[in-house]
N, CA, C and O of each residue as an XYZ file, in Angstrom:
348
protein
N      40.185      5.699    -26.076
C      39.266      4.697    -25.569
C      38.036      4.696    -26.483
O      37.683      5.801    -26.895
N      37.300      3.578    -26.879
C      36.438      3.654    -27.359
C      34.516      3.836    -26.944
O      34.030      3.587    -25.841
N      34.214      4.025    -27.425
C      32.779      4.135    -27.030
C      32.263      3.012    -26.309
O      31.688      3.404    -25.294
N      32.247      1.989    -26.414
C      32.038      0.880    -26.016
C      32.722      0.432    -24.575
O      32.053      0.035    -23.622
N      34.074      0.553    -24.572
C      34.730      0.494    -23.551
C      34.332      1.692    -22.461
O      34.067      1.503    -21.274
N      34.353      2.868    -23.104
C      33.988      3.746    -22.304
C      32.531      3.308    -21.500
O      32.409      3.102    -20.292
N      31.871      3.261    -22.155
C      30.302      2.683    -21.652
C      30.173      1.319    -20.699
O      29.405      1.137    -19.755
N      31.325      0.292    -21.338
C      31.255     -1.224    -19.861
C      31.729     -0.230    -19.143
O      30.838     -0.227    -18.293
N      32.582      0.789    -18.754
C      33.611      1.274    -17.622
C      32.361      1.578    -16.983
O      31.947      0.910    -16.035
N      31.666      2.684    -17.525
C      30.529      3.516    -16.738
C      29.885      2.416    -16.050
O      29.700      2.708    -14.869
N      29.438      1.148    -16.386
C      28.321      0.474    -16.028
C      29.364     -0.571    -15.211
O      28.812     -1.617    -14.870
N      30.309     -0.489    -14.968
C      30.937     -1.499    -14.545
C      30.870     -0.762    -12.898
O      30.488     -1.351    -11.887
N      31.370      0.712    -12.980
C      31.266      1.829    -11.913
C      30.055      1.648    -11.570
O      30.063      1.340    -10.378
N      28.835      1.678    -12.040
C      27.095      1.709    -11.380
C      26.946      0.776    -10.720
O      26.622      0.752     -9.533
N      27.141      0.005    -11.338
C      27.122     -1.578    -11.043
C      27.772     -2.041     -9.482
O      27.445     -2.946     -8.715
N      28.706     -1.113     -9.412
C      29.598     -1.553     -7.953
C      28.963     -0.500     -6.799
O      28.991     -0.605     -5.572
N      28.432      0.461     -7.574
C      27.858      1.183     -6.324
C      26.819      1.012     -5.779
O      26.641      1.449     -4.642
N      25.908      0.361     -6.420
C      24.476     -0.115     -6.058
C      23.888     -1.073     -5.565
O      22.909     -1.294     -6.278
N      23.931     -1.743     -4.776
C      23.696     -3.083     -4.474
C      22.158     -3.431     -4.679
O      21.215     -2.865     -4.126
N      22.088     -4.720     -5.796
C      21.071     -5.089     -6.050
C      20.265     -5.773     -4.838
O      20.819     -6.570     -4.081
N      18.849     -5.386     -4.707
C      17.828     -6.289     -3.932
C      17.029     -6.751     -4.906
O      16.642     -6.171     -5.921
N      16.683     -8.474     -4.296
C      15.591     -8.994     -5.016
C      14.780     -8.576     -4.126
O      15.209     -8.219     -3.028
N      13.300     -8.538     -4.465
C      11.993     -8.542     -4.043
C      11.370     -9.931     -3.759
O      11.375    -10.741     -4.686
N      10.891    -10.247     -2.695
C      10.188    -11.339     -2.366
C       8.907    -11.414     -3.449
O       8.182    -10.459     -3.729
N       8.803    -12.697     -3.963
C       7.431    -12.159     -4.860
C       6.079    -12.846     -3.479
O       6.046    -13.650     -2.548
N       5.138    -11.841     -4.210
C       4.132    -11.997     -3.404
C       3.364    -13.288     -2.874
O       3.808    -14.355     -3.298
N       2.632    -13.327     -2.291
C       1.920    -14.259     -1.462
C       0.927    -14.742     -1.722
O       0.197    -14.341     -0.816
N       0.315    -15.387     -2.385
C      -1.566    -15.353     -3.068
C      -2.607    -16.242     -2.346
O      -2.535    -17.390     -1.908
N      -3.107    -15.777     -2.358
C      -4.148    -17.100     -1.554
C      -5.686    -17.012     -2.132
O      -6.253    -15.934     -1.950
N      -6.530    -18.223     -2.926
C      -7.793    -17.923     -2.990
C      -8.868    -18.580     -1.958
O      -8.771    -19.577     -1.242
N      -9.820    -17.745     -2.129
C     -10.358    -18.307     -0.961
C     -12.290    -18.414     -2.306
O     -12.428    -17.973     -3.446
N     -13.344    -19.180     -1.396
C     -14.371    -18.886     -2.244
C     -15.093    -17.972     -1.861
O     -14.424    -17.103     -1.302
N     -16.388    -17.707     -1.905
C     -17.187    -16.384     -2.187
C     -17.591    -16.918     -0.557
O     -17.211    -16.247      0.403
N     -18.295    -18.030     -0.391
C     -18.080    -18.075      1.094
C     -16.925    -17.570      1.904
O     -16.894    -16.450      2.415
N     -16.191    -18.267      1.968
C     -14.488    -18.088      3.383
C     -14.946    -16.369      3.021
O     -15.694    -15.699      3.733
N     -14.266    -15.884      1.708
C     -14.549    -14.197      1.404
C     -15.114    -13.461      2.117
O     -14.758    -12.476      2.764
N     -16.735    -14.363      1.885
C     -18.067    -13.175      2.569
C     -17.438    -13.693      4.459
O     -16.912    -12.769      5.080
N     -17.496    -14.495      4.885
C     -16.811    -14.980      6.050
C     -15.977    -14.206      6.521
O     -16.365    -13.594      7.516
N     -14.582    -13.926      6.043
C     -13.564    -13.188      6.421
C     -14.226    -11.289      6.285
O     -13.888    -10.306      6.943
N     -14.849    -11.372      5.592
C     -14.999     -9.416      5.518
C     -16.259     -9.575      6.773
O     -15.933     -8.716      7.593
N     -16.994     -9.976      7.074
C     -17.556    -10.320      8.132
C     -16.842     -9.655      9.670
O     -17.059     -8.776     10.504
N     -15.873    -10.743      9.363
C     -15.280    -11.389     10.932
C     -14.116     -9.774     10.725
O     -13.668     -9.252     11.747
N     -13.777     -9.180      9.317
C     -12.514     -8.321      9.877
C     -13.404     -6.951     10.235
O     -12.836     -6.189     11.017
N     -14.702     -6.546      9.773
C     -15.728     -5.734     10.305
C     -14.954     -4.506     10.137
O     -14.375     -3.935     11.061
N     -14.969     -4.149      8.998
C     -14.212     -2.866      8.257
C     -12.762     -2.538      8.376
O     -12.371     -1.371      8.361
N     -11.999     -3.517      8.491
C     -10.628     -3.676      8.963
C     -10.112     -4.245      7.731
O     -10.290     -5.450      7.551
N      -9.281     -3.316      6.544
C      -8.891     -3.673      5.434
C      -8.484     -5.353      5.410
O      -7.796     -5.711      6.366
N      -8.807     -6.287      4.518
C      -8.859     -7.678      4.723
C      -7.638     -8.073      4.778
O      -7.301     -8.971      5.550
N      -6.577     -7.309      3.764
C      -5.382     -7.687      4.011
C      -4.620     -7.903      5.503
O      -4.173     -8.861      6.133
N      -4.745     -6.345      5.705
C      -4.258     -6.022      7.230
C      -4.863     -7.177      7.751
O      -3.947     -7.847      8.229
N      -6.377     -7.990      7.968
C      -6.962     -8.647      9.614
C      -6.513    -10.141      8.943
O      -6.720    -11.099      9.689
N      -5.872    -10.470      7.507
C      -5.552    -11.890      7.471
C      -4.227    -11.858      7.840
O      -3.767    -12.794      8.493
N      -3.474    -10.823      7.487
C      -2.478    -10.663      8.552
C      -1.881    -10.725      9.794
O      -0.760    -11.086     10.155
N      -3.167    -10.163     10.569
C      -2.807     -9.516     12.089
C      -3.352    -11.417     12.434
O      -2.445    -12.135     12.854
N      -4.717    -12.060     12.244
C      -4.874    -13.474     12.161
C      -3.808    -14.205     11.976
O      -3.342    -14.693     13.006
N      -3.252    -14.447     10.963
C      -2.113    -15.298     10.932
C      -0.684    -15.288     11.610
O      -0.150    -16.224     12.205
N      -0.278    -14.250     11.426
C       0.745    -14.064     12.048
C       0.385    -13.815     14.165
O       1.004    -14.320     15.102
N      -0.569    -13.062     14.181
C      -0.675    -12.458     15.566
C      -1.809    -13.638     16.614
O      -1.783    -13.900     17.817
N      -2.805    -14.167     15.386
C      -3.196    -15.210     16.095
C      -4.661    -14.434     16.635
O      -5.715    -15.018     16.888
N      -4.440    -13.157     16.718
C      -5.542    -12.862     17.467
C      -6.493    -11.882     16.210
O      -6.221    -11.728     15.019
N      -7.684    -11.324     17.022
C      -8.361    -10.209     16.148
C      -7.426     -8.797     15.870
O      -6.574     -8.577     16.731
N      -7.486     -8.176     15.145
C      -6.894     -7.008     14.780
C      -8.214     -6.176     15.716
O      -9.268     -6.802     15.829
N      -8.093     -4.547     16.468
C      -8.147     -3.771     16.935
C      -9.479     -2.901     15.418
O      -9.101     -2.802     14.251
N     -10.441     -2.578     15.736
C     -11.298     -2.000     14.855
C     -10.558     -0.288     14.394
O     -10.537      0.678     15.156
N      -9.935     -0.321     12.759
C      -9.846      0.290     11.950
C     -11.237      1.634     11.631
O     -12.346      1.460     11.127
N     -10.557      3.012     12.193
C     -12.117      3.776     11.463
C     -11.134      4.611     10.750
O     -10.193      5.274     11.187
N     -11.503      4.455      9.732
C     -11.459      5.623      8.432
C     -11.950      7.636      8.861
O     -13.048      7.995      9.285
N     -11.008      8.362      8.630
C     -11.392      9.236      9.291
C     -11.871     10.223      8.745
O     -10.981     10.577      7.972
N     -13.153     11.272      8.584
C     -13.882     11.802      7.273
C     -13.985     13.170      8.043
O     -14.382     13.209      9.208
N     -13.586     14.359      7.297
C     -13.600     15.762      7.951
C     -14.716     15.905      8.266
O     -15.611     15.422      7.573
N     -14.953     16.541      9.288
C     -16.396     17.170      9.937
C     -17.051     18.250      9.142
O     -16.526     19.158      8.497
N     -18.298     17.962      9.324
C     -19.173     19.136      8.556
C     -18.101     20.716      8.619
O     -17.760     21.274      7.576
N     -17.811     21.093      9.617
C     -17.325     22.611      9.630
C     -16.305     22.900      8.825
O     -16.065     23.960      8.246
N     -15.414     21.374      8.823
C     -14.119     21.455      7.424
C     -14.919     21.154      6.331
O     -14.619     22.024      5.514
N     -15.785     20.415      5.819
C     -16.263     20.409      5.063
C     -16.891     21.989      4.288
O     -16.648     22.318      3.126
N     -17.657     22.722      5.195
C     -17.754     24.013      5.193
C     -16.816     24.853      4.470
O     -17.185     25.465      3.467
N     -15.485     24.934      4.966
C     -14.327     25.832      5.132
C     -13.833     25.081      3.470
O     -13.650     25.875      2.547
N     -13.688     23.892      3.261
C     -13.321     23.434      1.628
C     -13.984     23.644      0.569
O     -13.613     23.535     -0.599
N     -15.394     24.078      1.160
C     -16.894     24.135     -0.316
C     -16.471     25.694     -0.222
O     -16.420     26.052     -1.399
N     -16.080     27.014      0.761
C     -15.836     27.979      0.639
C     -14.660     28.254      0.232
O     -14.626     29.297     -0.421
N     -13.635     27.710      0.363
C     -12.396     27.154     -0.507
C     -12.419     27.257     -1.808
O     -11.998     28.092     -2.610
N     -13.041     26.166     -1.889
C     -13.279     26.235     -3.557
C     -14.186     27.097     -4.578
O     -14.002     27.320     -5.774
N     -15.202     27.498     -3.734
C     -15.718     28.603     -4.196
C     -15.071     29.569     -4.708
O     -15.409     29.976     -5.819
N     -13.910     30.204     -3.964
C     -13.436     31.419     -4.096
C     -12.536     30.797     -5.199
O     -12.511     31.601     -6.131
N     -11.593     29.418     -5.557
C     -11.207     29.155     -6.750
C     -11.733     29.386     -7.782
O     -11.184     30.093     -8.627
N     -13.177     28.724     -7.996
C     -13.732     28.831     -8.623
C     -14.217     30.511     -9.372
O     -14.992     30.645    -10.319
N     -13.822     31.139     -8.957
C     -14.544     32.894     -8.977
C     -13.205     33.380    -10.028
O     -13.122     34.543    -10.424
C-alpha cells in the first residue's frame, strides 16, 4: 500500500468517527454611546451581555448579579500565604 493511500484510509477512518458540528456564528448588535450608557444603567452591575439577554429573551429584569470578593480574614490567611512563599 502506498503512503498516500495509507493516509486517505487513516482520514477516511477519522472522518467517520467524528461527527462534524457547525457553530452558529455570533450575534452583533450596535448600539450608540447613549442606548450603551442607558443599558449599563438599567442592567446595574449585571454583566450587559447576560441582562440583554435575560431582556430579550425573558422579557423581564435579570435578578442583581454580586461579584464575590474574599473577606479581610482570607485576605489575611493569602498575604501570610504568600509570605511564607516568598521566604
Amino acid at each position: 500500500m502506498s503512503l498516500s493511500a495509507t493516509f486517505n484510509s487513516l482520514i477516511s477512518v477519522a472522518d467517520n468517527t467524528k461527527p462534524i458540528r457547525k457553530r452558529q456564528a455570533p450575534f452583533s448588535i450596535r448600539f450608540s454611546e447613549n442606548e450603551r450608557t442607558q443599558l449599563l444603567a438599567e442592567a446595574a452591575g449585571v454583566p450587559l451581555g447576560a441582562y440583554i439577554k435575560e431582556k430579550v429573551l425573558v422579557g423581564g429584569s435579570p435578578g442583581k448579579w454580586e461579584r464575590t470578593r474574599p473577606t479581610v480574614a482570607d485576605r489575611k490567611v493569602f498575604a501570610q500565604a504568600l509570605g511564607l512563599l516568598g521566604k
